[in-house]
C-alpha positions in Angstrom: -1.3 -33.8 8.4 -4.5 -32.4 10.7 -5.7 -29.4 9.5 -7.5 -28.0 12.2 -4.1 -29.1 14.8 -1.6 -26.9 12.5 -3.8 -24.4 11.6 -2.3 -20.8 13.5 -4.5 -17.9 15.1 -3.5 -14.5 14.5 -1.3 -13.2 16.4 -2.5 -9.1 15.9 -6.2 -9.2 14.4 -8.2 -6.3 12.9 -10.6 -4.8 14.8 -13.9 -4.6 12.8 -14.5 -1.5 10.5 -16.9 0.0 13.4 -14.7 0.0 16.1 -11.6 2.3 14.6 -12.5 6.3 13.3 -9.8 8.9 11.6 -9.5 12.4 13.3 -7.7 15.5 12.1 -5.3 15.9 9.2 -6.3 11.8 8.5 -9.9 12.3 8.7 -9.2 15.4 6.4 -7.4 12.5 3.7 -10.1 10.3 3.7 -12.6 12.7 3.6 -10.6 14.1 0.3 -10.6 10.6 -1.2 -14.5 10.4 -0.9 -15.2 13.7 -2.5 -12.9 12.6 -5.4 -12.6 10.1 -7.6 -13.1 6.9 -5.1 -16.7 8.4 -4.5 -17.8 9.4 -7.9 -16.2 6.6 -10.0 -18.9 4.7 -10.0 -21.0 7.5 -11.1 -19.3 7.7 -15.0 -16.7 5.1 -15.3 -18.2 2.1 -17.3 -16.0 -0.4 -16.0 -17.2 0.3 -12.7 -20.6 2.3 -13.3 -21.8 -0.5 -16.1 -19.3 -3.2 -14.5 -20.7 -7.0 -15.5 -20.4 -7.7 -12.2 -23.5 -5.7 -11.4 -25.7 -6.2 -14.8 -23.7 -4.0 -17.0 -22.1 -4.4 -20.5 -18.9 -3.3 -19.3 -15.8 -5.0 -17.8 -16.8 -7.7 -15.6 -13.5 -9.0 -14.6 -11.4 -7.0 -12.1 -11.8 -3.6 -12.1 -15.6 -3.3 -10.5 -14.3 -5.5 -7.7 -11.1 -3.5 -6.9 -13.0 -0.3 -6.7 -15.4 -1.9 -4.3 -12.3 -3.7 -2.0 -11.3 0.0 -1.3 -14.8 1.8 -1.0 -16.0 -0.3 1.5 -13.6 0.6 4.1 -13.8 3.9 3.0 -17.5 4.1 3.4 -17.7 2.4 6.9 -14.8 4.3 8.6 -16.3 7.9 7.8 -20.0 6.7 8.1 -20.6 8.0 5.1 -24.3 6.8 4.1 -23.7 8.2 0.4 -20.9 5.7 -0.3 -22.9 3.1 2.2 -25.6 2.8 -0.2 -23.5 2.3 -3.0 -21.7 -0.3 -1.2 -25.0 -1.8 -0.6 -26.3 -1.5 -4.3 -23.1 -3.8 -5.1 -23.4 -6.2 -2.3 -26.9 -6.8 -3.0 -26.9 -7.6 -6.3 -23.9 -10.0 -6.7 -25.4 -12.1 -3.6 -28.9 -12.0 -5.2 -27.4 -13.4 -8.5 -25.4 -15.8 -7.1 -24.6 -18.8 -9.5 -26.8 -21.8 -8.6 -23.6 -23.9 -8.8 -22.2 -21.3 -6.4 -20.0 -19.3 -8.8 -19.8 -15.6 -7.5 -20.0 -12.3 -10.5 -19.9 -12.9 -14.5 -18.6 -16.1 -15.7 -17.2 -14.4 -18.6 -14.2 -15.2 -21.1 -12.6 -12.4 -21.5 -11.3 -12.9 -24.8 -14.4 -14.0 -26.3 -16.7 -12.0 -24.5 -18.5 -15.8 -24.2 -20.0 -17.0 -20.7 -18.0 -20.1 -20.4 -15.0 -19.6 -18.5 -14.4 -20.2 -14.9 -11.6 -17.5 -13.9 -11.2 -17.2 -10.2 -8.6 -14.2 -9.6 -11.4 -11.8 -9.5 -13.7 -13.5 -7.2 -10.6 -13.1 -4.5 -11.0 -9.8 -4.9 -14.3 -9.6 -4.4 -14.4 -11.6 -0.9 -11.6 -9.5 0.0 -14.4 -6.4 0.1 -17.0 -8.9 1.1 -15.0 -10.0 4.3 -14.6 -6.3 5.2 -18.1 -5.8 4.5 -19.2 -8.6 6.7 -17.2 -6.8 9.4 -19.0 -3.9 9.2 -22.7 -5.1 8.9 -22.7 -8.8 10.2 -24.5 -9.4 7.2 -25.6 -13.3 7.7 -25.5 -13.9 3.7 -22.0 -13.1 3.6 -20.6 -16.9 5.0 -23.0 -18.9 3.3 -22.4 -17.2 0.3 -18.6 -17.3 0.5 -18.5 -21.2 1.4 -21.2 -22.3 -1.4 -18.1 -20.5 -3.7 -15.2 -22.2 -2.1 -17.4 -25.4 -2.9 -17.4 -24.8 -6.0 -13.8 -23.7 -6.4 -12.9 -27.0 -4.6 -14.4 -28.6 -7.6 -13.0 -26.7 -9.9 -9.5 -27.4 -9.0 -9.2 -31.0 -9.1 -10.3 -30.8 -13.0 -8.0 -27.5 -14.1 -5.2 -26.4 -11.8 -4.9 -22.3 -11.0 -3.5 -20.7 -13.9 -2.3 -16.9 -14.9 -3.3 -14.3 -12.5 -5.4 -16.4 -9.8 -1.8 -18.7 -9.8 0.6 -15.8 -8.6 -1.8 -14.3 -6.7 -3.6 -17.2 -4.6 -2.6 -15.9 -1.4 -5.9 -13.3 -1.6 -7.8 -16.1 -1.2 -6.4 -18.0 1.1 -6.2 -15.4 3.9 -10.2 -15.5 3.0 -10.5 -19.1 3.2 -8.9 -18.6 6.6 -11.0 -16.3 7.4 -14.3 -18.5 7.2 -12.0 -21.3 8.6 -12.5 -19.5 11.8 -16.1 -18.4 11.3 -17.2 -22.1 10.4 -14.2 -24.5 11.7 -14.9 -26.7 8.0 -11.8 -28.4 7.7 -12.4 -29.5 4.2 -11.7 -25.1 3.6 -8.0 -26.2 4.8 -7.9 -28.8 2.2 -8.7 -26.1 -0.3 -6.1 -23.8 1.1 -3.5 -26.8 0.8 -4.4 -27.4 -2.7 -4.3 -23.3 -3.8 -0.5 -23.9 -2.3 0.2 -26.6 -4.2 -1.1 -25.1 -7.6 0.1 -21.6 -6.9 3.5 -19.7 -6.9 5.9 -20.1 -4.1 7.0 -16.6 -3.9 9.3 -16.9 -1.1 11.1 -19.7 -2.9 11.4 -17.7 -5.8 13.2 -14.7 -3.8 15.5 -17.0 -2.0 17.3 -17.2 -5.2 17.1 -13.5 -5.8 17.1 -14.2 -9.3 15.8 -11.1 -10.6 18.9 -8.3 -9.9 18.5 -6.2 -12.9 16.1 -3.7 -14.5 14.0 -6.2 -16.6 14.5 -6.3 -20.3 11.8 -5.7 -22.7 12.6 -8.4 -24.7 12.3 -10.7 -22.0 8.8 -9.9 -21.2 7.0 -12.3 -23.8 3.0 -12.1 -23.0 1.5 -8.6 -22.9 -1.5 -7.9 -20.2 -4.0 -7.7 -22.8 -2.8 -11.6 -23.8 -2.4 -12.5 -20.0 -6.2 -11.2 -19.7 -7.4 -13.7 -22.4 -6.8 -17.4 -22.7 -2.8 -17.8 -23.2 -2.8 -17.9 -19.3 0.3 -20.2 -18.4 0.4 -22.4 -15.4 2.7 -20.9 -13.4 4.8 -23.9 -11.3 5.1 -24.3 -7.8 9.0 -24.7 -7.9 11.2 -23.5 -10.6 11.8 -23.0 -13.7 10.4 -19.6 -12.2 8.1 -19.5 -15.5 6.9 -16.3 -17.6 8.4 -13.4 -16.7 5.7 -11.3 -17.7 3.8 -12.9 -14.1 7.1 -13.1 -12.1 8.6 -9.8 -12.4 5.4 -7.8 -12.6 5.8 -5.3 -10.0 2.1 -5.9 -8.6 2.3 -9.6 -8.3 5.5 -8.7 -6.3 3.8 -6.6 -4.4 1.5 -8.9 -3.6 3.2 -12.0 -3.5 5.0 -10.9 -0.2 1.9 -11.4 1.9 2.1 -15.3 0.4 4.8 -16.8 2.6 2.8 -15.4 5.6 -0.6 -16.1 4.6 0.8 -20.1 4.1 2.6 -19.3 7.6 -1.1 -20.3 9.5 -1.7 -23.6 7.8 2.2 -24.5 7.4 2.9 -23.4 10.9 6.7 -23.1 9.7 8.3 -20.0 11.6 10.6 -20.0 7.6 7.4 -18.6 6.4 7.5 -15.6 7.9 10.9 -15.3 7.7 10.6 -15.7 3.7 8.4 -12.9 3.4 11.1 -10.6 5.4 13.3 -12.0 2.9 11.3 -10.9 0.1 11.1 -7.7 0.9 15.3 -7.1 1.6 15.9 -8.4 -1.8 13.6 -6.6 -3.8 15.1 -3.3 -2.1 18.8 -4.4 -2.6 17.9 -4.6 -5.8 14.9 -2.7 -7.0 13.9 -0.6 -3.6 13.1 3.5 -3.6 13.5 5.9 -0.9 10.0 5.8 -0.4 9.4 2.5 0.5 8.0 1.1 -2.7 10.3 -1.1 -5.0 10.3 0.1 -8.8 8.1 -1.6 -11.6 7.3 0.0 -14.5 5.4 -1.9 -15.6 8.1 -4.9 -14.2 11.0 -4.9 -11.5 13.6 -2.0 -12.8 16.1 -1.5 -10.9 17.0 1.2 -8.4 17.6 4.3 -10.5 15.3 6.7 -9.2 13.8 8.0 -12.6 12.4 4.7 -13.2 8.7 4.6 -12.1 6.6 2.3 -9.3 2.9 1.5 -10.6 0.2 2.9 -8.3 -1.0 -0.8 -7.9 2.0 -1.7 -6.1 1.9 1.0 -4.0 -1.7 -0.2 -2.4 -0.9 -3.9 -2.7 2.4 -3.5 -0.9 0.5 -1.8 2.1 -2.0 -4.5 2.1 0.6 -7.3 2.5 2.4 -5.7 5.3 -0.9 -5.2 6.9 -1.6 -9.1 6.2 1.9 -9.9 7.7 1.4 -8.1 10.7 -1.0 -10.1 11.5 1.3 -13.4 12.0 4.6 -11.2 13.5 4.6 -8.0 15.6 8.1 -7.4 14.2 7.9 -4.0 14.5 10.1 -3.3 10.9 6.9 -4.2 9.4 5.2 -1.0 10.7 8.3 1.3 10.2 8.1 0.1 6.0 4.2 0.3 6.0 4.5 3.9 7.5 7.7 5.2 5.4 5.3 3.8 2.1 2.1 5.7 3.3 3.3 8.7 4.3 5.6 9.2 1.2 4.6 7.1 -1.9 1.3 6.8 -1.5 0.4 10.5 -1.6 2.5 11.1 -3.5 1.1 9.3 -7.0 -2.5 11.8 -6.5 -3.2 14.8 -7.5 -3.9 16.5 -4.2 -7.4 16.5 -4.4 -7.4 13.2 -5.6 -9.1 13.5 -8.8 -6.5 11.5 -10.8 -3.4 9.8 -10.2 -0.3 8.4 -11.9 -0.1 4.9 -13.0 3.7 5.4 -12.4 5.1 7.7 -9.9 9.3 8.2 -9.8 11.4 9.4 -7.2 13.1 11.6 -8.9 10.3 12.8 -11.0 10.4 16.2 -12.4 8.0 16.2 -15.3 4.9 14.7 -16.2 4.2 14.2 -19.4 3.0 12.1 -22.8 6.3 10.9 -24.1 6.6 9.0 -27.1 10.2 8.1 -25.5 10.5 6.8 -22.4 12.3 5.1 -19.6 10.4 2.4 -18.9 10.6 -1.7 -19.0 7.0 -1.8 -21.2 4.6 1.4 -19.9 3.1 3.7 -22.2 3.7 6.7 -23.3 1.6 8.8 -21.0 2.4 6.7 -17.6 3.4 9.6 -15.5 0.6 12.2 -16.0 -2.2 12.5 -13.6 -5.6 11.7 -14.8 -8.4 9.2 -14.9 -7.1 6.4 -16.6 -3.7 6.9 -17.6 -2.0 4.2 -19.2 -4.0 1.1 -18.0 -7.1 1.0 -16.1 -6.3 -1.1 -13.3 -4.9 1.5 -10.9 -8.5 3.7 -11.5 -10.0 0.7 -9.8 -7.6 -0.2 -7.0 -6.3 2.9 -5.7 -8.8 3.1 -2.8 -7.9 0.6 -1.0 -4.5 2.6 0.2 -5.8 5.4 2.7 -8.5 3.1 4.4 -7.2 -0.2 4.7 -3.8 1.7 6.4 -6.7 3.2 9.1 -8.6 -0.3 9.1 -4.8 -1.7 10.7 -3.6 1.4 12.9 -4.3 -0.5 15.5 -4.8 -4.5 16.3 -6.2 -6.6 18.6 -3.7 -9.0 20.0 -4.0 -12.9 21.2 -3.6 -11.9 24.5 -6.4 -9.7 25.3 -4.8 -6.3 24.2 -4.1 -3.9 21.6 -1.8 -3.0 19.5 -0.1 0.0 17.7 0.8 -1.2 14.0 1.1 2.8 13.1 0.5 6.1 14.4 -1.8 8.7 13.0 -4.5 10.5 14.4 -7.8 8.2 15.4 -10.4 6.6 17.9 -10.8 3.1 18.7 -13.9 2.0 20.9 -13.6 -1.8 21.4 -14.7 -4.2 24.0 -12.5 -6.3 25.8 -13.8 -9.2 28.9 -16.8 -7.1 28.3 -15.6 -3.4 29.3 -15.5 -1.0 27.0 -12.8 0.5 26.3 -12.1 3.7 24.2 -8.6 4.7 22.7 -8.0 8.4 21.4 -4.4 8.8 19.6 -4.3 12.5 19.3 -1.2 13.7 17.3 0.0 15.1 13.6 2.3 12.6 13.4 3.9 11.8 10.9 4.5 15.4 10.9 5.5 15.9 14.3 7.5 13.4 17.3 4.7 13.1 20.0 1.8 10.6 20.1 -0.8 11.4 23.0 -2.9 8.4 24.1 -5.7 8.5 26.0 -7.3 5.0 27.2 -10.8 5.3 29.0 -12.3 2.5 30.3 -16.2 2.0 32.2 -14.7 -0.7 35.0 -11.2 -1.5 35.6 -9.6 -3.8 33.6 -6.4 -5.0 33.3 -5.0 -5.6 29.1 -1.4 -5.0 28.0 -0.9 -2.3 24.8 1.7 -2.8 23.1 3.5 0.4 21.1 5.9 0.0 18.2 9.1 2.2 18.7 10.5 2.8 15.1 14.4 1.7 14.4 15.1 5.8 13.1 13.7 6.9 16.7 16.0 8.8 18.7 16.2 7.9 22.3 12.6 7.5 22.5 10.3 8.1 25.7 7.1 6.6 26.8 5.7 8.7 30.0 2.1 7.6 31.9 0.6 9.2 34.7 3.3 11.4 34.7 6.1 8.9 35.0 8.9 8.4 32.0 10.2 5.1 30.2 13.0 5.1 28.4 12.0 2.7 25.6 14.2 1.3 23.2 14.4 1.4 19.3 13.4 -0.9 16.7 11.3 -2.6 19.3 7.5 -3.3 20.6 7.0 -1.9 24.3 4.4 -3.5 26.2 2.5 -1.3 28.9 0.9 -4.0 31.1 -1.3 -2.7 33.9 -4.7 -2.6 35.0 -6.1 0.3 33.5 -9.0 2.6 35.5 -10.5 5.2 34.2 -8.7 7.6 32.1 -5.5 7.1 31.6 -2.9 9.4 29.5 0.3 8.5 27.7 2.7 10.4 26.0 4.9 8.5 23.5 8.0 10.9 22.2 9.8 9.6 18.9 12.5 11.7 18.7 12.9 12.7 14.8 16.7 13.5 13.6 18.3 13.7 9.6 19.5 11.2 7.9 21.2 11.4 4.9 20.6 8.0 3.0 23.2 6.7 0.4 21.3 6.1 -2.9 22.1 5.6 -6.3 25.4 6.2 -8.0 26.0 7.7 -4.9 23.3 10.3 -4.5 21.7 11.1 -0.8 18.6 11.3 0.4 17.1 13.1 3.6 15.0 11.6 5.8 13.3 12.2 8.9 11.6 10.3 11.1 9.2 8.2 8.6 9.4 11.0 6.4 11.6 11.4 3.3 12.1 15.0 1.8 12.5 15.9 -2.0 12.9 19.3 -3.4 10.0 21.7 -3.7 9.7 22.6 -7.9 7.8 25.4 -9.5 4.9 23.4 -11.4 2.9 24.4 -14.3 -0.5 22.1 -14.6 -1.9 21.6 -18.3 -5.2 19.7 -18.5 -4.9 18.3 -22.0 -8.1 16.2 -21.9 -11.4 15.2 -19.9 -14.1 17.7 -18.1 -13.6 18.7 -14.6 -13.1 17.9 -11.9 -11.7 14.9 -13.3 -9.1 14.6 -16.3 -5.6 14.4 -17.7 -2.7 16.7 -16.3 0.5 17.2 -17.7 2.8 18.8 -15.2 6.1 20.5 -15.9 8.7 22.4 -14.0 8.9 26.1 -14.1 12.0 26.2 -11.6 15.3 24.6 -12.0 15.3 21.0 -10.6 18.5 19.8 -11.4 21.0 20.1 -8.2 23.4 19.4 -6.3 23.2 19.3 -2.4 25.6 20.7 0.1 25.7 18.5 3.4 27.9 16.4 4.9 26.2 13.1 5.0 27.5 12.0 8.3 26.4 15.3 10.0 23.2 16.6 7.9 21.9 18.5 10.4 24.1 21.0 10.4 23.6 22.0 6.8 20.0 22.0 7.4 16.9 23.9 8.7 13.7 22.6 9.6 10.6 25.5 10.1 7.4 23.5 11.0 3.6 24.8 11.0 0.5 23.2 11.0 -1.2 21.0 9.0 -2.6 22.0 5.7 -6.6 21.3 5.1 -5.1 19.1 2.3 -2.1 17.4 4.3 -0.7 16.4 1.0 0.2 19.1 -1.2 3.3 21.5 -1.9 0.7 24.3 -0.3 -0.7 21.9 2.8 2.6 20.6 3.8 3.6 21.9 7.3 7.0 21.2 7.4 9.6 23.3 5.1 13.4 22.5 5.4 16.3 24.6 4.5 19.3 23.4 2.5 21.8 24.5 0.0 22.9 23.4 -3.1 24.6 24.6 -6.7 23.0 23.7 -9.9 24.2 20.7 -11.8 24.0 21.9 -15.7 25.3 18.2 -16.7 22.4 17.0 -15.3 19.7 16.8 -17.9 16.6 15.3 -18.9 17.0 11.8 -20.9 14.0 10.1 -22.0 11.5 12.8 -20.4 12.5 11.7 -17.2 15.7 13.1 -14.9 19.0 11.4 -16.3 20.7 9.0 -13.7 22.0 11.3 -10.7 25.7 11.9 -11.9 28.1 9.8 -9.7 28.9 11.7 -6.3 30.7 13.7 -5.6 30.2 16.4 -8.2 31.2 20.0 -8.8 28.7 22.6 -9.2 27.9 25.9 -11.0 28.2 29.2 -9.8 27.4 29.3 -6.0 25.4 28.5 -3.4 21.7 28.8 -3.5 18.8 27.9 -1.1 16.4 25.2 -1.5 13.3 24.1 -0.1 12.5 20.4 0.7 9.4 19.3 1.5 7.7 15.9 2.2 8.0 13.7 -0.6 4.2 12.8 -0.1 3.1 16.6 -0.1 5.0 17.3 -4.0 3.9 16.1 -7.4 7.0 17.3 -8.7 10.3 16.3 -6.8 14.3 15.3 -6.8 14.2 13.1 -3.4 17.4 11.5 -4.8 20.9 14.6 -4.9 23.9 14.2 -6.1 26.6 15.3 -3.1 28.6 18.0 -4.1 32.3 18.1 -3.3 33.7 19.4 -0.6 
């Protein structure tokens, strides 16, 4: 085939780093994450501060890169010449020390410790925060550099195939291949793109089978990380057998792998593609999905019962793909799941301030703690605690990426001149478009509260259409400009076309009602709008190691967790109460949250810990103890303690 005649433009595009700016409770977030561990790792962490990538003796393989795929975002979008610099520091030196052969970072076997091995997984993640770089600074190394690399990958490739990591995870390079496709129109990068699909794992094929249903057996999982890290890195095929299940149900390569059918969408031009990835992500919640958003994976595919854990990995690498996928369909489903996951699971796995963080967070998850027994497929024993780097180090490195890539995508740039609203949180976007500029203010607390106010400002009139997603939860939603209203209709993209003159206001109303959400063994949970809403428990924080502000937390309940809700799922509201304030100056946390709902329950004394985690919910419905009490909910993203998952009690 042609390349360059099947080869697909975007059809949403992200705007460059400059051009989009958190305000209010988001600006807050991000300004959180700098001042804690995303801004100071670098500072005493060896695998980033000595990382090999820059000169150190440290790790030179992943981890340096992942921190620096989240910082750079992070750096841009607050201006923050602190983290700049860094950002620079890192930049500069792994362009200056380029490989003469075009190699990018250490060539370094990991198992021997030996320069001799060519391992490309964590170059991808380095042009990831090199393309994002580019688009903040226009830095004229940055294409050069990245196609003297793809040269030499080219190379590479037609004497060893992909194997291990770089082969389940190909599509990170790819969308940066694509990238400099349409930076340098070289079709010989499309060849390469071609040959990373024929070497790599078709992850849409995969879940068109659906062949992994059940919580994954340890037994089954034959290759540890540490191994998978070293040489005994197996090809993984194209087509099936589906090959090591230590690579195929690993949650993060899940995560990740959903962006693959999209990313292959552009050069295959197959409308299936797209499609597949949709796919993917129905069948790993049928079988594996969370309230939250997030499918489990602790540290592979588990099931749905909500005591088994997600990594913190997943978490950020799911966001990225939906944020990938938007950019090939405005199906607006793809906003409502990258919303439901940011505003619940992702703040969730922190410690408020953001100082540590789990590698596993659970839905129902109602204490933290080093546990010798546990209910996981193959995690450690201290998984769930929040601190530096519990468990495994590769969620201290890529957690960044969560908070500023979801502000990078907030809003697109569309193939017909326009914007578009991917998701909705407080923020300023300055642009040009045919050569006026035009600014965008979104001026809301949403997710917290229903109304989104727009106001679009432009120097000359010009006439773009914007384009708003309307969530599928939204209750007969309104759109009203210059004072006239629109119904609009859920679960679908509404398009305001009109020549815009100076400043224009919108008001966009998402009506926010209870849902009661039929979980496992026949447990509810509440949600609102894109919220979800898990009980508020007493907590008790015990640092057990490390020197502030950063260290290891164990966290256990000092209030009863274990009960059963009163509602009637088809009618929640009318066993609830919702009392709503402001937002917190940490939005996050059981003392930020601004939203408090009223419920009632009994307690469950059946219902006991097994495994230092919550036993299954017993099956609904259940008779309780004693008689009613109150409880307080709260946004699952604002606890660090929580049952988001109730048994219903009987009538």
């Amino acid at each position: 085939m042609s390349n360059n005649d099947t080869f697909r433009p975007l059809l949403q595009s992200p705007l460059p780093l400059s051009a989009i700016k958190p305000r209010g409770w988001l600006a807050r977030q991000l300004r959180i994450q700098a001042d804690g561990l995303s801004g100071h790792l670098d500072a005493f962490w060896p695998d980033v501060a000595e990382s090999g990538w820059i000169g150190g003796k440290a790790e030179g393989w992943e981890r340096g890169p992942y921190w620096l795929d989240g910082v750079v975002p992070l750096a841009y979008l607050l201006g923050d010449e602190r983290l700049i610099a860094k950002v620079q520091r890192w930049v500069d030196y792994v362009l200056e020390h380029q490989h003469d052969d075009g190699w990018l970072g250490p060539i370094k076997d990991q198992k021997t410790g030996q320069y001799e091995a060519y391992d490309a997984w964590p170059v991808f993640v380095f042009l990831k925060a090199l393309m994002q770089y580019e688009s903040a600074t226009g830095d004229p190394r940055v294409v050069p550099a990245m196609t003297r690399f793809f040269r030499k990958l080219k190379e590479l490739l037609s004497e060893r195939p992909l194997f291990g990591w770089g082969a389940v995870r190909w599509a990170d390079a790819a969308l940066v291949i694509h990238w400099l496709y349409e930076r340098t129109g070289a079709d010989w990068l499309l060849e390469l793109g071609e040959t990373l699909h024929a070497q790599g794992f078709d992850w849409g094929a995969c879940w068109a089978l659906a062949p992994y249903t059940e919580r994954s057996a340890p037994e089954d999982i034959v290759l540890s990380d540490e191994a998978l890290a070293a040489e005994e890195r197996p090809i993984v095929p194209l087509h099936g057998p589906f090959g090591n299940l230590n690579l195929i149900t690993h949650v993060v390569n899940n995560a990740m792998g959903i962006k693959q059918p999209g990313v292959w969408f552009r050069q295959s031009g197959d409308p299936d593609d797209i499609d597949a990835a949709l796919r993917m992500i129905e069948a790993l919640d049928r079988y594996h999905g969370q309230v939250s958003g997030v499918f489990t994976g602790d540290e592979h595919l588990a099931g749905r019962n909500p005591s088994q854990g997600t990594e913190l990995c997943a978490v950020v690498e799911t966001m990225y793909s939906l944020e990938v996928l938007a950019g090939v369909s405005n199906d607006p489903s793809i906003g409502d799941r990258l919303e439901q996951i940011a505003y619940n699971a992702l703040p969730a796995t922190f410690k408020p301030d953001m100082w540590a963080h789990q590698y596993v967070q659970q839905a129902n998850q109602v204490i933290c703690c080093i546990s010798p027994e546990r209910v996981y497929t193959n995690n450690g024993p201290d998984s769930n605690i929040y601190g530096l780097e519990p468990n495994y180090g590769c969620c201290t490195a890529n957690m960044h990426q969560g908070w500023p890539k979801l502000v990078e995508h907030l809003w697109l740039r569309t193939d017909d001149g326009g914007l578009a609203a991917l998701a909705y949180a407080p923020c300023q976007v300055s642009t040009e478009i045919e050569g006026a500029t035009v600014d965008l203010v979104c001026d809301t607390d949403y997710p917290f509260e229903d109304t989104v106010r727009l106001t679009v400002t432009v120097d000359r009139p010009i006439r773009f259409p914007l384009a708003l997603r309307v969530p599928a939860w939204a209750q007969s939603p309104e759109l009203v400009v210059d004072g006239k209203t629109q119904a609009l209709t859920a679960g679908s993209v509404a398009k305001v076309e009109r020549e815009w003159r100076g400043g224009t206001k919108l008001t966009l109303t998402l009506p926010m009602t209870f849902e009661a959400e039929s979980r496992y063994n026949g447990a509810v949970s509440l949600k609102r709008g894109p919220l979800v809403y898990g009980l508020r428990i007493g907590e008790a924080w015990d640092q057990i190691d490390g020197e502030l502000p950063h260290g290891d937390w164990e966290v256990e309940a000092t209030t009863p967790w274990n009960y059963g809700l009163a509602l009637d799922p088809k009618r929640p509201e009318a066993s609830l109460r919702l009392d709503a304030g402001t937002v917190g100056e940490c939005p996050f946390s059981p003392e930020g949250t601004p939203i408090v709902v009223r419920a009632k329950g009994k307690l469950l004394p059946q219902w006991q810990l097994y495994l230092n985690a919550a036993a299954p919910p017993p099956q609904s419905p259940v008779a309780g103890e004693g008689s009613l009490v109150d409880l307080e909910l709260i946004p699952y993203g604002c606890t660090n303690l929580r049952v988001s998952e109730f048994p219903l009690l009987e009538d």
